[in-house]
C-alpha positions as CSV (number, residue, x, y, z in Angstrom):
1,X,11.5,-6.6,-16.2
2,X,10.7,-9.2,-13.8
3,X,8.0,-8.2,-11.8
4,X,5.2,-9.4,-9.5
5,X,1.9,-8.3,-8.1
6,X,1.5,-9.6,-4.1
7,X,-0.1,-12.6,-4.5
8,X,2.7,-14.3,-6.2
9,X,5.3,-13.0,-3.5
10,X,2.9,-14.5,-1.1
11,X,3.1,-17.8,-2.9
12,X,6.8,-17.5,-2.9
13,X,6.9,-16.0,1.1
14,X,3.4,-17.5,2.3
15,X,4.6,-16.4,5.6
16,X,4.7,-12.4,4.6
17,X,7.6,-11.1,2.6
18,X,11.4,-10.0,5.0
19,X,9.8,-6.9,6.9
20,X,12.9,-5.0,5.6
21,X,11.7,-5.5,1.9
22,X,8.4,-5.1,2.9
23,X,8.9,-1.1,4.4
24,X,10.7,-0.4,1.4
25,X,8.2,-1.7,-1.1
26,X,5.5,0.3,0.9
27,X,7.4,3.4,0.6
28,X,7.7,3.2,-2.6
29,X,4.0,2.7,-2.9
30,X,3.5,5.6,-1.3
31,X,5.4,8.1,-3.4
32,X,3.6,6.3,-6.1
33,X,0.1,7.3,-4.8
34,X,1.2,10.9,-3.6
35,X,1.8,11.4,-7.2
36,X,-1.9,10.3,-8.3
37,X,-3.1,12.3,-5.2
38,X,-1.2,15.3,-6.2
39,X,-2.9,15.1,-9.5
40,X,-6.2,14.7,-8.3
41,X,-6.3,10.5,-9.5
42,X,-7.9,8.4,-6.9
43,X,-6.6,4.9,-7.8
44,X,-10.1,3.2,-6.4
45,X,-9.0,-0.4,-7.1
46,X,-5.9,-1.0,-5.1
47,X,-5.5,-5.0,-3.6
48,X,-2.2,-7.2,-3.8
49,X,-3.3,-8.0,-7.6
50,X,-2.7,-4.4,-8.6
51,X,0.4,-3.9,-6.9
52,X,3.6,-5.0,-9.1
53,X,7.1,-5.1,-7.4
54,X,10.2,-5.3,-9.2
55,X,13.1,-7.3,-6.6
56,X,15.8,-5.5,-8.6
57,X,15.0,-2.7,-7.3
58,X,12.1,-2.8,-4.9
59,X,10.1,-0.6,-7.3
60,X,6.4,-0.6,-6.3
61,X,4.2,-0.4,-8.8
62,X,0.1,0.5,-8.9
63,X,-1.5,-1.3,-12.0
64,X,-5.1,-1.4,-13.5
65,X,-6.7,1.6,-13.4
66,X,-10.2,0.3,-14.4
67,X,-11.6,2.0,-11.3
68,X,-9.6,4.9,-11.7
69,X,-11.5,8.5,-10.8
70,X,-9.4,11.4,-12.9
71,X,-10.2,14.5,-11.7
72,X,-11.5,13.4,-8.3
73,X,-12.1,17.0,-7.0
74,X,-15.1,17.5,-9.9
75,X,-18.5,17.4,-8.5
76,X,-20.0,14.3,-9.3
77,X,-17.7,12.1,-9.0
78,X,-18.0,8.8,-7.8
79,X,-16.6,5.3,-7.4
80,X,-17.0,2.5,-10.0
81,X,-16.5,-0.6,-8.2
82,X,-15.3,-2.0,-5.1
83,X,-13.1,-5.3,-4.0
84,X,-12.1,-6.8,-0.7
85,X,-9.8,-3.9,-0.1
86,X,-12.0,-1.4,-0.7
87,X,-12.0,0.8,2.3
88,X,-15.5,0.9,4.3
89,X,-16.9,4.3,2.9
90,X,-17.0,3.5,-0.6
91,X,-19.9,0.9,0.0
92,X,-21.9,3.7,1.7
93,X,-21.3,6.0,-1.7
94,X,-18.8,8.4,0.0
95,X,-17.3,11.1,-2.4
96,X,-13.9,9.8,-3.2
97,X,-10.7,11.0,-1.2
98,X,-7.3,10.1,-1.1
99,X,-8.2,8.3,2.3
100,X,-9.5,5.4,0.8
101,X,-6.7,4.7,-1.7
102,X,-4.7,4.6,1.8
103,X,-7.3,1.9,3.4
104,X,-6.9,-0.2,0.5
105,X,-2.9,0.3,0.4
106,X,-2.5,-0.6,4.4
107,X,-5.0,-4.0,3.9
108,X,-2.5,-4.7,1.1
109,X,0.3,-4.3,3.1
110,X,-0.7,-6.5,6.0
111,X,-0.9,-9.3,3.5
112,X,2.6,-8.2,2.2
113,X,3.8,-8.4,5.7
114,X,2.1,-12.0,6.0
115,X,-0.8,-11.0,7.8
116,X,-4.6,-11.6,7.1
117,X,-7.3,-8.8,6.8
118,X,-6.5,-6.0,9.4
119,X,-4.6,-8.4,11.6
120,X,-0.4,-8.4,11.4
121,X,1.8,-10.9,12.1
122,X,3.4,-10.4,15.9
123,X,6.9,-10.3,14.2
124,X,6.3,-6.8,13.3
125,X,7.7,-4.1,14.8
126,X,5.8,-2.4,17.4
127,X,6.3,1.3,15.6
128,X,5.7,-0.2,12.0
129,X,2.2,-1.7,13.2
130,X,1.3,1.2,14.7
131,X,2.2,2.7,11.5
132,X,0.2,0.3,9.7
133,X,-2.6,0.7,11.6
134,X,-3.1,4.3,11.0
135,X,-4.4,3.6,7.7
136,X,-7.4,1.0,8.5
137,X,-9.1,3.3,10.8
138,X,-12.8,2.4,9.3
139,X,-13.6,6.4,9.7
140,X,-11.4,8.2,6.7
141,X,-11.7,11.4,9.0
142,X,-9.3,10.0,11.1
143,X,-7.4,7.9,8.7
144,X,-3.9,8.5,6.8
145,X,-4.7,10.6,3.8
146,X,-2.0,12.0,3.0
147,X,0.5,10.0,0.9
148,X,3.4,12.1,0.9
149,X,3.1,13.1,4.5
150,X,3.0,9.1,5.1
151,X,6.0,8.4,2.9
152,X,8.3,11.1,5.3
153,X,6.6,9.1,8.4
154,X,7.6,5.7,7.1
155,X,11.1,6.7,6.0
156,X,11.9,7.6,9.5
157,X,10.3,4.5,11.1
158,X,12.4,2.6,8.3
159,X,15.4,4.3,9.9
160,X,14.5,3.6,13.6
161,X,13.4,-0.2,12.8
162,X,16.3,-1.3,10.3
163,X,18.9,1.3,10.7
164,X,20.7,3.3,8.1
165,X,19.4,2.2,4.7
166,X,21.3,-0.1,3.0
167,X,20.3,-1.9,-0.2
168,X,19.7,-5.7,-0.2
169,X,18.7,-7.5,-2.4
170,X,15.2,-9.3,-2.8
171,X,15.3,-12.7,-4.3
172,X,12.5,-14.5,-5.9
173,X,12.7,-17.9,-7.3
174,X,16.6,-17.9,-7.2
175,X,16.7,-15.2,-9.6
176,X,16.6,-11.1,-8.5
């Protein structure tokens, strides 16, 4: 299938991908990581070149695993690497927690939604920022760590922001 990770979209939408697409993409990201989470996987490596999205379908998907931690509950357990998106606590050799796949996932999605670093673009809805937000808090104690809880959060704010959902298509490079 066509797919492609967020830095192409950005080339495509320099100025942040349709918010509309955006929230769904994100939610679909987030049921992806609930899943890891639920199985104990912290991704450790998440940034826009490890995030595929299919505009068929709006399918979200988390790629190269190199930093991958299986089994993230065992003592011992530690982080292998680190990028730009890496959330603060893994430089200071924190035990790894689903909080800081979140970090990584809401510093990806300002870039999705055209903005740079923690900073979004103005155009964004005031409850979808806030949203947003929640997930670049620099302590993890008081960040969103909870992926599935998120997604529920998210598909109501989808709701509120763009109304009933309704499918539209995403188009990249006159193709879906």
């Amino acid at each position: 299938e066509d797919s492609y990770d967020l830095y192409s979209v950005r080339e495509h939408f320099p100025n942040g991908l349709e918010h509309h697409h955006a929230g769904w993409v994100f939610q679909r990201l987030l049921s992806a990581l609930g899943y890891l989470h639920v199985k104990k996987v912290i991704h450790g490596g998440i940034e826009p070149g490890n995030i595929m999205i299919t505009p068929k379908n709006h399918n979200g998907l988390l790629v190269d695993f190199t930093f991958a931690i299986a089994d993230a509950n065992k003592p011992g357990s530690k982080y292998f690497g680190m990028n730009d998106y890496s959330a603060p606590e893994i430089k200071k050799g924190a035990k790894p927690h689903p909080a800081s796949d979140m970090y990584s996932l809401g510093l990806s999605m300002v870039y999705l939604f055209g903005g740079k670093g923690k900073k979004l673009p103005k155009s964004v809805d005031p409850r979808l920022a806030k949203f947003i937000e929640s997930f670049l808090k620099d302590n993890p104690k008081t960040r969103k760590s909870d992926a599935w809880q998120a997604w529920h959060e998210l598909k109501d704010i989808r709701k509120k922001v763009f109304g009933p959902h309704k499918f539209i298509e995403l188009v990249i490079d006159g193709g879906s």
